[in-house]
N, CA, C and O of each residue as an XYZ file, in Angstrom:
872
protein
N      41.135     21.856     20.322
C      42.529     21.560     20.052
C      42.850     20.130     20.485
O      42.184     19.662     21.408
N      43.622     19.529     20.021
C      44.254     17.768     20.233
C      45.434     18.423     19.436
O      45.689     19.365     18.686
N      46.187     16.976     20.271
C      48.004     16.791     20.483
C      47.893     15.999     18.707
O      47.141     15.194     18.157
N      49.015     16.732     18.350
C      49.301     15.628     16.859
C      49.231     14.811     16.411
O      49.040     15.248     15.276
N      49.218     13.743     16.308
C      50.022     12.336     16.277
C      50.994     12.213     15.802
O      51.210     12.704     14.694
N      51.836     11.577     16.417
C      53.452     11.473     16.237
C      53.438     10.786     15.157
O      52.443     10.098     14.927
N      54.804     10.811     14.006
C      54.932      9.818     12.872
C      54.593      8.243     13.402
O      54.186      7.390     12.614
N      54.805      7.986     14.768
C      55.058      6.625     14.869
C      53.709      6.070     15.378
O      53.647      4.871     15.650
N      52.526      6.936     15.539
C      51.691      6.604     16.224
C      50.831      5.730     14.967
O      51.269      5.814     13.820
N      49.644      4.927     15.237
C      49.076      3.966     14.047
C      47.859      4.837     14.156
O      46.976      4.080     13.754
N      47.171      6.201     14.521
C      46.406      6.426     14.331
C      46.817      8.181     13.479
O      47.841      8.754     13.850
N      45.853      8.886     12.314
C      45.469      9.664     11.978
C      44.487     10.669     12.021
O      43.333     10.243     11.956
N      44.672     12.276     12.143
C      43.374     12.924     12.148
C      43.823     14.106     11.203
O      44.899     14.482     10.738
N      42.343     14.574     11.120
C      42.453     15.656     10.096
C      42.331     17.093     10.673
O      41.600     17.238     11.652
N      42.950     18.115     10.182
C      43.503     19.275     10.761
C      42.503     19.962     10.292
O      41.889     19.358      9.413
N      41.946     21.417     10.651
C      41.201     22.178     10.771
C      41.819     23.060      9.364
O      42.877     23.659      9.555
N      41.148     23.160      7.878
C      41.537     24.261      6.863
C      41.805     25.883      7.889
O      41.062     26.248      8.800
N      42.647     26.378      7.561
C      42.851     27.746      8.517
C      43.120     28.703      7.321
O      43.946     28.176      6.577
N      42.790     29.707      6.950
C      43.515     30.932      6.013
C      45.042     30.809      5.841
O      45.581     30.060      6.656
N      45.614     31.236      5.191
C      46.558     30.915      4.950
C      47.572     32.777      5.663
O      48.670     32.984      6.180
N      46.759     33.394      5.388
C      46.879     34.956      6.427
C      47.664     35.403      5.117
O      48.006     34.842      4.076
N      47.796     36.747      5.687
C      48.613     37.804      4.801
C      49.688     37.757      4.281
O      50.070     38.514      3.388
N      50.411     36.714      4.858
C      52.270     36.821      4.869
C      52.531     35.674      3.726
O      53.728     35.394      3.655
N      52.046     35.248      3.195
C      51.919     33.900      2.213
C      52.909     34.512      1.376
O      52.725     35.660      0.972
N      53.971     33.849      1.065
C      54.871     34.215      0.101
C      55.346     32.437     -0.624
O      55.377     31.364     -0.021
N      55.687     32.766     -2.246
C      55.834     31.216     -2.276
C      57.246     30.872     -1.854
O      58.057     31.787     -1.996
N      57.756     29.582     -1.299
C      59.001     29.065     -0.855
C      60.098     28.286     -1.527
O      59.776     27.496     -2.414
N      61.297     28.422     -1.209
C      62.106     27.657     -1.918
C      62.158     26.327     -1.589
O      61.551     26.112     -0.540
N      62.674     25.305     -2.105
C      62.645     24.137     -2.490
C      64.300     23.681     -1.368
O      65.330     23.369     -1.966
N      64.281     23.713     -0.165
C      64.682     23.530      1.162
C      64.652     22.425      2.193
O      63.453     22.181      2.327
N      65.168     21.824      2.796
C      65.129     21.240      4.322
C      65.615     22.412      5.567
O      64.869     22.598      6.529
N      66.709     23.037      5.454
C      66.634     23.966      6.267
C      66.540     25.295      6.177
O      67.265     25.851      5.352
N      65.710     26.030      6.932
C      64.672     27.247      6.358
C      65.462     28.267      7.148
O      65.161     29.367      6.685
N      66.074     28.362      7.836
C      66.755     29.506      8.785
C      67.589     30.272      8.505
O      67.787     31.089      9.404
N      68.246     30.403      7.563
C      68.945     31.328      7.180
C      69.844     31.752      8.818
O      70.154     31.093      9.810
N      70.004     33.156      8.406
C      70.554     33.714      9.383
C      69.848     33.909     11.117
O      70.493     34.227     12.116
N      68.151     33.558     11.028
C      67.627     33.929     12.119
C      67.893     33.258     13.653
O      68.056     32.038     13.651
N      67.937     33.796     14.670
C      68.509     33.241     15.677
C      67.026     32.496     16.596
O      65.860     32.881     16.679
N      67.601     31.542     17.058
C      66.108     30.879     17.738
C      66.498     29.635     18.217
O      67.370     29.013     17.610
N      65.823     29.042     19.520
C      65.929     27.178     19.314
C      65.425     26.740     18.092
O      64.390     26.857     17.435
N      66.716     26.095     17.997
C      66.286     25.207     16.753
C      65.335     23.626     16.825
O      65.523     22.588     17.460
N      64.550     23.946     16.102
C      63.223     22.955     15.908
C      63.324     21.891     14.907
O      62.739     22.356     13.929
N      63.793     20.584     14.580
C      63.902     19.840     13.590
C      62.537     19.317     13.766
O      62.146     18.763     14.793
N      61.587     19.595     12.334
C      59.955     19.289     12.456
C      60.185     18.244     11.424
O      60.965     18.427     10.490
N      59.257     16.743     11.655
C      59.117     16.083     10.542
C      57.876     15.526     10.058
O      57.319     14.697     10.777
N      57.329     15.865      8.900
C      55.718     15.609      8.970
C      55.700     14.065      8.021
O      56.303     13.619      7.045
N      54.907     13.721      8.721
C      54.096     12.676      7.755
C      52.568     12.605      6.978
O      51.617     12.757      7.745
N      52.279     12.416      5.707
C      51.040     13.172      4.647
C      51.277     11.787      4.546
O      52.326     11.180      4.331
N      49.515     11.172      4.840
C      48.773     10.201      4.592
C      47.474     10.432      4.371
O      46.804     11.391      4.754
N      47.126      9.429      3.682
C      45.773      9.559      3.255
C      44.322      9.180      5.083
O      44.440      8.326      5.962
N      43.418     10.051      4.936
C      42.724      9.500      5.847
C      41.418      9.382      5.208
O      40.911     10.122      4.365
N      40.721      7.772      6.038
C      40.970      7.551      7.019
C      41.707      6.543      6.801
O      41.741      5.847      7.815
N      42.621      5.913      5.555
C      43.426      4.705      5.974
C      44.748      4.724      6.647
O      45.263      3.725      7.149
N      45.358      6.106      6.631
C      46.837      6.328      7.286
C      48.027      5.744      6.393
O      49.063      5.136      6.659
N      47.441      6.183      5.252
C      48.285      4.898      4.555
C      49.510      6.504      3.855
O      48.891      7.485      3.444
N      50.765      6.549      3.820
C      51.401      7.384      3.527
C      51.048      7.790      1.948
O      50.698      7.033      1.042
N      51.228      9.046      1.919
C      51.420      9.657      0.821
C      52.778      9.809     -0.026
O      53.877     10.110      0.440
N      52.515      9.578     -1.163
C      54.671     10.067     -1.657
C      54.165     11.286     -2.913
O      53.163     11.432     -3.612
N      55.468     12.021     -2.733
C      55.352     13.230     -3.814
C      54.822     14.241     -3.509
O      54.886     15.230     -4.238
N      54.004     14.231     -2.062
C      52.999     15.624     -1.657
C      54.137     16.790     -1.422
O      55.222     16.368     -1.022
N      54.058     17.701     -1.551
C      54.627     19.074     -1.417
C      53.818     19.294     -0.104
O      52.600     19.196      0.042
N      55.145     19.742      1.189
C      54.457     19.935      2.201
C      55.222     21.688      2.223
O      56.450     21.696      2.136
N      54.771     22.568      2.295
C      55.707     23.987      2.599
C      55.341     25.078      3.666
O      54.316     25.755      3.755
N      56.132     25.065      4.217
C      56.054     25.560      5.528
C      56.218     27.418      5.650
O      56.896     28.053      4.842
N      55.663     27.891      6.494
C      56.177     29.398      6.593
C      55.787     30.059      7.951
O      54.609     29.933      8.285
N      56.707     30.812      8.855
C      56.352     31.039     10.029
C      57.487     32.711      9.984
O      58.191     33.211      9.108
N      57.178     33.064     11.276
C      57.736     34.393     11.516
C      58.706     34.081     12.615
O      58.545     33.029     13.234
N      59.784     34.954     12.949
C      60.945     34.279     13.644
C      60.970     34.253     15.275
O      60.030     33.781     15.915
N      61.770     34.631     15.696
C      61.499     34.481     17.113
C      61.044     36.022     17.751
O      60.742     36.043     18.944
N      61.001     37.057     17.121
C      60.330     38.023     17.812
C      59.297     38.349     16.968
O      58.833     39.479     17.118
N      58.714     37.495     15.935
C      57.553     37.989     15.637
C      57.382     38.479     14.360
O      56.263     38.769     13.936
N      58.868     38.654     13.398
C      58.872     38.770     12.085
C      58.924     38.058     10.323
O      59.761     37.289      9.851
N      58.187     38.424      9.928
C      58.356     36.943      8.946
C      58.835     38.080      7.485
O      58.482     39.238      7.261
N      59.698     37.218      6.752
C      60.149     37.387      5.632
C      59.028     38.159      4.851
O      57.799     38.106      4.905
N      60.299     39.219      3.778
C      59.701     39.815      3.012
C      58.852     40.688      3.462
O      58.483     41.231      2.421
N      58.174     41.297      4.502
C      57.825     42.122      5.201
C      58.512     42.978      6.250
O      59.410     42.458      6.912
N      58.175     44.236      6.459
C      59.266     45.032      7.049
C      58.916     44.508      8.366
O      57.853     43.906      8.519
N      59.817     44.712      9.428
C      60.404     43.771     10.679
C      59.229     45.104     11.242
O      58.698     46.074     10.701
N      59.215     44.477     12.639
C      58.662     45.067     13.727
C      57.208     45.453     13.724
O      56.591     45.752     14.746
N      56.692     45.427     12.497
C      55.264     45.148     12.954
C      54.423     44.174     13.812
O      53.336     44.245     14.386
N      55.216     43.397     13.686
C      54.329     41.917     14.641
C      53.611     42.341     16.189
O      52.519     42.016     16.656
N      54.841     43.303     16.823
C      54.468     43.897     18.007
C      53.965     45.472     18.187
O      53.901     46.118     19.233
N      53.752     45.733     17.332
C      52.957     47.196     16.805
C      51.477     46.846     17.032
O      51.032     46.727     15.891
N      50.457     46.612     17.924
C      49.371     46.271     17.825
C      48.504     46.552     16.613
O      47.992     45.895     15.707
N      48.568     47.875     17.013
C      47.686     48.249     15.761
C      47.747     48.194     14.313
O      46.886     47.867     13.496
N      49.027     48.609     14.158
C      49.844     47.716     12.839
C      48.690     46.636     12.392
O      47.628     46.632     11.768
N      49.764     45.491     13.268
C      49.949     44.133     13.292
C      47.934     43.814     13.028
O      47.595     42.866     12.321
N      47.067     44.547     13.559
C      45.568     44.093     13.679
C      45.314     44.732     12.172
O      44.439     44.244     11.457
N      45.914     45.559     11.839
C      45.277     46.278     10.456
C      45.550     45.354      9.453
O      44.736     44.945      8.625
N      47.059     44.946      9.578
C      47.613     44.000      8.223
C      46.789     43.091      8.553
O      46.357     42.687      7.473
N      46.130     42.314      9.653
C      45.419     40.871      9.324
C      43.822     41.281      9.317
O      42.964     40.536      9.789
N      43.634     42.114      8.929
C      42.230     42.656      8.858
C      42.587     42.845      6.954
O      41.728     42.844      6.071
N      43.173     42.901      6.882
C      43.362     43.858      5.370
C      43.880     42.379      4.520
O      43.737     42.264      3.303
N      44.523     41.255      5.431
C      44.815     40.154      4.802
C      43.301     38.898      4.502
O      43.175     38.038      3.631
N      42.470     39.257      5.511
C      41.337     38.425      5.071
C      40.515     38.692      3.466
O      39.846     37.944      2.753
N      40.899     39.968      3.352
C      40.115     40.056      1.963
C      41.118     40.043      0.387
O      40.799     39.923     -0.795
N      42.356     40.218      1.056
C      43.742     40.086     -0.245
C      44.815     39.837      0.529
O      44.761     40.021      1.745
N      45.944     39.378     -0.105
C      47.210     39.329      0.375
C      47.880     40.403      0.509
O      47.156     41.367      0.259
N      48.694     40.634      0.724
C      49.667     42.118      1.631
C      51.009     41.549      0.387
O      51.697     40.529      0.437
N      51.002     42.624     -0.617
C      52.044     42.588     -1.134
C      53.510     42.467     -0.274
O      53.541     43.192      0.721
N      54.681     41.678     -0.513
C      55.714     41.530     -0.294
C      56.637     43.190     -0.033
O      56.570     43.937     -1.009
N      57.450     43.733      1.208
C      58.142     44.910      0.430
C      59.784     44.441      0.608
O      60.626     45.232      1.034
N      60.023     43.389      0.315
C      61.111     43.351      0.410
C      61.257     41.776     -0.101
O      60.180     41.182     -0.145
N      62.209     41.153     -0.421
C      63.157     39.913     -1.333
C      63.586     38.909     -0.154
O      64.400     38.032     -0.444
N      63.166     38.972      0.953
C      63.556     37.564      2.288
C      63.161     36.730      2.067
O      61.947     36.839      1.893
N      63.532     35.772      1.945
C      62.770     34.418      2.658
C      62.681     33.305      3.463
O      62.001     32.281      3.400
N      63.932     33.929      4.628
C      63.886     33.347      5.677
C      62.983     32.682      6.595
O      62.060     33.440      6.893
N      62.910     31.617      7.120
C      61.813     30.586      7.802
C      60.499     30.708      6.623
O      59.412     31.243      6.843
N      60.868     30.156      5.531
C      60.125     29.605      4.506
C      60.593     28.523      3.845
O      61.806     28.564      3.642
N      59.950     27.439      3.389
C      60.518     26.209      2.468
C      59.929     25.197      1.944
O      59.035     25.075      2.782
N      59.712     24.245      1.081
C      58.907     23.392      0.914
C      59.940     21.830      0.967
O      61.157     21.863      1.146
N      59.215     20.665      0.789
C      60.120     19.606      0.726
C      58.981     18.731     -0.305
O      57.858     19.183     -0.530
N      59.420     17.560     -0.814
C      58.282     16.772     -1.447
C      58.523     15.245     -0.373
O      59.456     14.824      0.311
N      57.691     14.959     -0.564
C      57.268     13.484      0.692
C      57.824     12.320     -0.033
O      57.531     12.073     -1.202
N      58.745     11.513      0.784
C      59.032     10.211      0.447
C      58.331      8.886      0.253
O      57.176      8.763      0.659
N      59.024      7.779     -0.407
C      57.948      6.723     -0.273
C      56.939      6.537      0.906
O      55.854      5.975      0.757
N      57.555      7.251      2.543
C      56.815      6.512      3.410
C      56.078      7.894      3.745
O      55.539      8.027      4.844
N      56.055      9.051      2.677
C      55.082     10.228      3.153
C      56.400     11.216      4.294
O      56.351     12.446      4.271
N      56.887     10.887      4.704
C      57.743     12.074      5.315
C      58.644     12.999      4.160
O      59.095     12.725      3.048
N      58.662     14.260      5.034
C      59.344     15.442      4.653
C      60.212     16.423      6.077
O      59.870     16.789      7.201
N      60.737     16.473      5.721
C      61.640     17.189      6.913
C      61.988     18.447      6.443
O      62.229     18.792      5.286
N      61.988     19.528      8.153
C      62.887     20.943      8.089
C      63.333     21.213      9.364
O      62.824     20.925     10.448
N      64.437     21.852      9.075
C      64.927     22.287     10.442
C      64.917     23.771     10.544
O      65.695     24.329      9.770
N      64.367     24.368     11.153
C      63.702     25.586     11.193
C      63.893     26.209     12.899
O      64.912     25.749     13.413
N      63.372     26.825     13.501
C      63.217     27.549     15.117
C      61.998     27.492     15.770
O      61.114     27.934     15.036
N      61.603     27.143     16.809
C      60.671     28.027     17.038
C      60.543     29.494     17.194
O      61.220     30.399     17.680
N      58.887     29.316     16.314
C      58.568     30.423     16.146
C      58.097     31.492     17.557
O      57.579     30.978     18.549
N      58.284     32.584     17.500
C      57.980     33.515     18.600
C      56.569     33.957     18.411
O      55.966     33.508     17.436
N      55.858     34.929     19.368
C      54.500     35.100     19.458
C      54.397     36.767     18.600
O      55.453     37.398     18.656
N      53.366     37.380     17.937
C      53.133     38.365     17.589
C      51.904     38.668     18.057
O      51.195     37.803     18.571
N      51.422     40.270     17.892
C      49.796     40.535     18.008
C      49.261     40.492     16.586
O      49.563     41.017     15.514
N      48.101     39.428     17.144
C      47.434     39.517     18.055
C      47.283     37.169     17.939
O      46.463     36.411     17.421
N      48.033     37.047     18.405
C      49.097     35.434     17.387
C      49.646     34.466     18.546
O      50.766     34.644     19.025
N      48.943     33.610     18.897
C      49.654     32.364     19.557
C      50.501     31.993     18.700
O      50.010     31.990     17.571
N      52.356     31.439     18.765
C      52.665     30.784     18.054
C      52.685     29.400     17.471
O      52.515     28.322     18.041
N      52.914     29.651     16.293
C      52.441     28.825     15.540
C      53.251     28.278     14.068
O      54.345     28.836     13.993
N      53.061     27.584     13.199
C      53.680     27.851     12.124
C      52.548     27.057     11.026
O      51.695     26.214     11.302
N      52.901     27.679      9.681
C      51.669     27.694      8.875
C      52.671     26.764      7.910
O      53.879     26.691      7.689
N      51.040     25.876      7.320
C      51.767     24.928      5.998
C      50.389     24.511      5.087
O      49.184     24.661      5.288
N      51.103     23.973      4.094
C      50.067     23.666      2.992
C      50.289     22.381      2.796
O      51.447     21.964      2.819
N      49.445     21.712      2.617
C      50.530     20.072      1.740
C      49.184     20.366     -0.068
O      48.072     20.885     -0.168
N      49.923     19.847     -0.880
C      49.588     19.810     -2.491
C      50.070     18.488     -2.816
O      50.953     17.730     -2.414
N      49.253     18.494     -3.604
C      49.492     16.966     -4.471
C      48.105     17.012     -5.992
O      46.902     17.163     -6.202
N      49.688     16.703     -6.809
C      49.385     16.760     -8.167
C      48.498     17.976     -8.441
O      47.402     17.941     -9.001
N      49.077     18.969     -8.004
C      48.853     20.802     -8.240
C      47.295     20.703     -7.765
O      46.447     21.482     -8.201
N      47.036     19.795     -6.943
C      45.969     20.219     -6.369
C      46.206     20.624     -4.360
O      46.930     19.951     -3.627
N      45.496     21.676     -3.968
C      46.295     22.002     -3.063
C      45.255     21.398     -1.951
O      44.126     21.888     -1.931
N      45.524     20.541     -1.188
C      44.712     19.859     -0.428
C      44.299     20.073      1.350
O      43.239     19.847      1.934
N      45.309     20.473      1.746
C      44.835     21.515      3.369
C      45.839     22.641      3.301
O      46.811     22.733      2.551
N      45.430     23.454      4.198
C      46.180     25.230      4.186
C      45.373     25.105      5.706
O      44.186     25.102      6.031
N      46.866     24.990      6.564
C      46.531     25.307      7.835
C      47.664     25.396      8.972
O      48.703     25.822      8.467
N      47.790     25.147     10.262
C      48.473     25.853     11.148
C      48.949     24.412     12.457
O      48.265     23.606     13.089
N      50.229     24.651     12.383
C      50.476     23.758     13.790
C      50.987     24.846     14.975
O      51.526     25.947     14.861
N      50.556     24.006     16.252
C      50.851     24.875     17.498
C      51.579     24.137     18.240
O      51.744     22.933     18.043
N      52.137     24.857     19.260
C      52.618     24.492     20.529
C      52.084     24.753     21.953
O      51.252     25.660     21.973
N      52.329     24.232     23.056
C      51.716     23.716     24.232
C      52.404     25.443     24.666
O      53.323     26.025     24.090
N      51.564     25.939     25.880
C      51.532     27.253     26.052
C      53.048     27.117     27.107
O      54.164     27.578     26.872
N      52.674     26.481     28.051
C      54.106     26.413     29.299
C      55.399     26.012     28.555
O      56.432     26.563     28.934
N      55.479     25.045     27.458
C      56.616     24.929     26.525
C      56.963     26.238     26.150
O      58.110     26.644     26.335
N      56.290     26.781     25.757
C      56.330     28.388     24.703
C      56.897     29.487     25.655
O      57.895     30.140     25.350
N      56.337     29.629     26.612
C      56.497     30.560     27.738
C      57.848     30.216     28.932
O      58.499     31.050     29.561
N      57.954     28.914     28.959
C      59.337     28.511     29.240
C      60.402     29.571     29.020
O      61.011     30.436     29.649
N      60.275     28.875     27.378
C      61.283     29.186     26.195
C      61.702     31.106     26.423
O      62.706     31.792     26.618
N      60.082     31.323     26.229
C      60.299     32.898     26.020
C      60.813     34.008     27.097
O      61.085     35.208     27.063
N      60.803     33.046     27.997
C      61.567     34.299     29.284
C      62.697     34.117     29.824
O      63.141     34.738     30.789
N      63.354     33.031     29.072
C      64.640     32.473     29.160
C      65.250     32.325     28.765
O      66.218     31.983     29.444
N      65.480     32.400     27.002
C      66.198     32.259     26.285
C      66.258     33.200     25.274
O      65.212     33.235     24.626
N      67.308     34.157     24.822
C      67.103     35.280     23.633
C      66.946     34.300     22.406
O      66.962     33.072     22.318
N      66.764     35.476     21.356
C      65.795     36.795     21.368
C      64.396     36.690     21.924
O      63.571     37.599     21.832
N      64.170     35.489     22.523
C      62.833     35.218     22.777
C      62.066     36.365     24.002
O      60.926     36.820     24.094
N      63.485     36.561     24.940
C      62.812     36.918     26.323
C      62.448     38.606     25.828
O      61.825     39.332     26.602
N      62.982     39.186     24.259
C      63.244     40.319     24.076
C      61.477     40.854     24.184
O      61.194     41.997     23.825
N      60.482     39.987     24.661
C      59.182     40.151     24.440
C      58.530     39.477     25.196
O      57.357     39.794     25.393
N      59.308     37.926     26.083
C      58.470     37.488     27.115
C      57.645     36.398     26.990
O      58.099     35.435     26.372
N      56.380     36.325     27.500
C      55.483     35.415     27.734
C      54.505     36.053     26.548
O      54.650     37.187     26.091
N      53.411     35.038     26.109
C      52.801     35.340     25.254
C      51.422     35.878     25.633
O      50.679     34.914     25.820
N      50.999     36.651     25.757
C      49.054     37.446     26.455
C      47.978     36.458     25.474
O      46.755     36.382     25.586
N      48.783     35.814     24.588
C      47.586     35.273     23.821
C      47.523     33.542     23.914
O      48.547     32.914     24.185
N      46.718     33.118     23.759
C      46.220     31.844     23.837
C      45.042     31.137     22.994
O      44.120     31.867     22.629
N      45.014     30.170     22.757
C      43.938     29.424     22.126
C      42.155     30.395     22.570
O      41.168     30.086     21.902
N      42.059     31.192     23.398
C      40.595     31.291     23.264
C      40.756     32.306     22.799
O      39.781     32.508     22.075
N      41.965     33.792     22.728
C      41.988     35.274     22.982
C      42.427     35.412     21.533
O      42.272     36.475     20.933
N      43.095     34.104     20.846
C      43.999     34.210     19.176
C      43.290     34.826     18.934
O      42.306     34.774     19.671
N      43.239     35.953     17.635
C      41.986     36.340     16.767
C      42.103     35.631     15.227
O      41.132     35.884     14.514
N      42.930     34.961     14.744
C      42.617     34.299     13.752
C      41.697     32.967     14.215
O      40.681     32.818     13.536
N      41.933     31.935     15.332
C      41.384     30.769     15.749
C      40.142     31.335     15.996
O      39.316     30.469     15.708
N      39.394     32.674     16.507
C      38.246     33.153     16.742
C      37.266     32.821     15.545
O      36.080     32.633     15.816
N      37.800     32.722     13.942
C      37.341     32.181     13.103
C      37.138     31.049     12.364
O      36.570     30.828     11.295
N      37.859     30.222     13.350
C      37.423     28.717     13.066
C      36.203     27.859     13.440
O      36.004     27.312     14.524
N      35.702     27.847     12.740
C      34.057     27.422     13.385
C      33.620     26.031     13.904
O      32.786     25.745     14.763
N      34.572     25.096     12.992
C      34.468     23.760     12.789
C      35.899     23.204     13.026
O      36.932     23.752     12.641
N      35.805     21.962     13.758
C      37.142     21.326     13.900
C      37.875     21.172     14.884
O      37.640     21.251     16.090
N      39.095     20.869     14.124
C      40.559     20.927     15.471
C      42.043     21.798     15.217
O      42.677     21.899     14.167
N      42.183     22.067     15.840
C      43.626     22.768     15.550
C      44.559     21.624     16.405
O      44.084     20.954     17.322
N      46.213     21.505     15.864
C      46.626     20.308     15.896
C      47.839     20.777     16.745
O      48.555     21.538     16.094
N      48.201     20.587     17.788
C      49.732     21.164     18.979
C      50.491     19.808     19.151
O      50.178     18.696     19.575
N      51.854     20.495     18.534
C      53.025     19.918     18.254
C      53.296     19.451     19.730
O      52.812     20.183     20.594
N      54.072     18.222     20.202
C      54.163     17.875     21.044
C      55.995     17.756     21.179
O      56.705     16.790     20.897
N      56.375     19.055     21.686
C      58.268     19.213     21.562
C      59.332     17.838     22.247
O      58.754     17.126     23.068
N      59.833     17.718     22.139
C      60.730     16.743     22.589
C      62.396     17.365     22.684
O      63.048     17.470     21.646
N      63.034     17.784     24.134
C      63.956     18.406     24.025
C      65.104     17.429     24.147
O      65.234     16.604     25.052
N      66.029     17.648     22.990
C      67.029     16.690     22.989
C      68.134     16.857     23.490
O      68.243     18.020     23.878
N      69.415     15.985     23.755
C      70.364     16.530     24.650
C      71.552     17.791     23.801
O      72.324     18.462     24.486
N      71.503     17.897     22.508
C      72.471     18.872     21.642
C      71.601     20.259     21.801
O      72.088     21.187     21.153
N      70.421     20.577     22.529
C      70.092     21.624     23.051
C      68.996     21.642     21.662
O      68.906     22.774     21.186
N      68.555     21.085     21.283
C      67.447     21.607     19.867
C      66.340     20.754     20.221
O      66.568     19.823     20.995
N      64.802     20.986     19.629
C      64.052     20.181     19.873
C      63.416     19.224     18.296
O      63.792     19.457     17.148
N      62.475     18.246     18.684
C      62.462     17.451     17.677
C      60.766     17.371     18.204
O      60.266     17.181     19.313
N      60.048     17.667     16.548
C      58.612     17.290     16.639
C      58.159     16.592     15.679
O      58.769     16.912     14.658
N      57.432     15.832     15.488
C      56.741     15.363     14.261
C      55.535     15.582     14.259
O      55.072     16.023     15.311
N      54.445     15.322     12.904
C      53.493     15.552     13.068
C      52.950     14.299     11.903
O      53.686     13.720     11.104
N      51.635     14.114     12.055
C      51.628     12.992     11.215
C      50.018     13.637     10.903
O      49.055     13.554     11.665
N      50.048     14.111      9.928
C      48.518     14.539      8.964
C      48.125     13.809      8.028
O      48.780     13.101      7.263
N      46.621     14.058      8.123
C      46.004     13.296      7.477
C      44.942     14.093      6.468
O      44.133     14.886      6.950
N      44.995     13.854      5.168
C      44.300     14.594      4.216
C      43.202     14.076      3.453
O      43.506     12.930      3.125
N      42.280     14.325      3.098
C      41.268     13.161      2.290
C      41.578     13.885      0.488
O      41.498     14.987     -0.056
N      41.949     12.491      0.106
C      41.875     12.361     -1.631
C      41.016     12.678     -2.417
O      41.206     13.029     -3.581
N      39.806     12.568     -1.758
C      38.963     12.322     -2.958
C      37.580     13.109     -1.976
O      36.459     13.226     -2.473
């Protein structure tokens, strides 16, 4: 695992391809993804450049999708996340197909397209922890209908665990038992890096992250 690089930083790296998991639903065409769900609010802003020159991308479709603060994500019925066994069957059953939709949500889902200088913005929550699930939130970036990484940003564990025993709905579940070695999706990453958002808490009570990815063209 390595820290992001911030939009402002002059260096780029490339993120680890991750499954895209069971819950993949496609997203609306959005900056803010929250609907009704309650959570700190997270204003994330990515930057899609080419690596290794860092040179920005424009037009990439970056789309985001995560589960809310106790662990539920759209279009799927609520409360499995903390159902262990559930929750281990659906991502056992998601490595070989997707998990049909049973329901019309699409809360904390969205896409944006990238500006001249490669940024895209959402204002979204952090996400809460599920079994068997460090949190996290999942994205794709595409360009010219070709879909170019499908993978996962994280957060720093004491940030997360802060959050979760102190602030609702978060504390409705606590501290998280899981971590970067115990995840069972990261158990299948063989090669690479996984990329942790680096939070910045601002004084209107919300936090602000960026991330600055890097994709190869060709």
């Amino acid at each position: 695992m390595t820290l992001t690089p911030n939009i402002d930083d002059e260096i780029c790296v490339l993120s680890s391809p991750i499954s895209e998991g069971p819950y993949y639903l496609k997203s609306p065409l959005r900056t803010d993804i929250r609907e009704s769900r309650k959570g700190k609010t997270l204003n994330l802003k990515f930057q899609i450049v080419d690596y290794p020159s860092c040179n920005p991308i424009e037009n990439a479709i970056v789309e985001i999708w995560q589960c809310d603060a106790v662990g539920n994500y759209s279009g799927y019925k609520e409360g499995i996340g903390h159902n262990i066994w559930e929750s281990a069957k659906q991502l056992e059953f998601g490595k070989k197909q997707h998990i049909e939709s049973s329901n019309k949500s699409v809360y904390l889902r969205g896409y944006q397209k990238t500006d001249l200088n490669g940024n895209a913005e959402f204002t979204t929550i952090i996400p809460g922890w599920y079994d068997p699930r460090v949190p996290h939130i999942h994205y794709k970036v595409i360009l010219d209908d070709k879909e170019h990484l499908t993978s996962e940003l994280y957060f720093d564990q004491k940030f997360c665990n802060e959050l979760f025993t102190s602030v609702a709905p978060y504390n409705q579940y606590g501290e998280s038992p899981y971590d970067f070695r115990n995840d069972k999706s990261l158990a299948n990453v063989k090669e690479g890096t996984g990329l942790i958002l680096t939070p910045e808490k601002k004084s209107d009570n919300t936090v602000l992250a960026t991330a600055k990815i890097g994709i190869k063209l060709t």
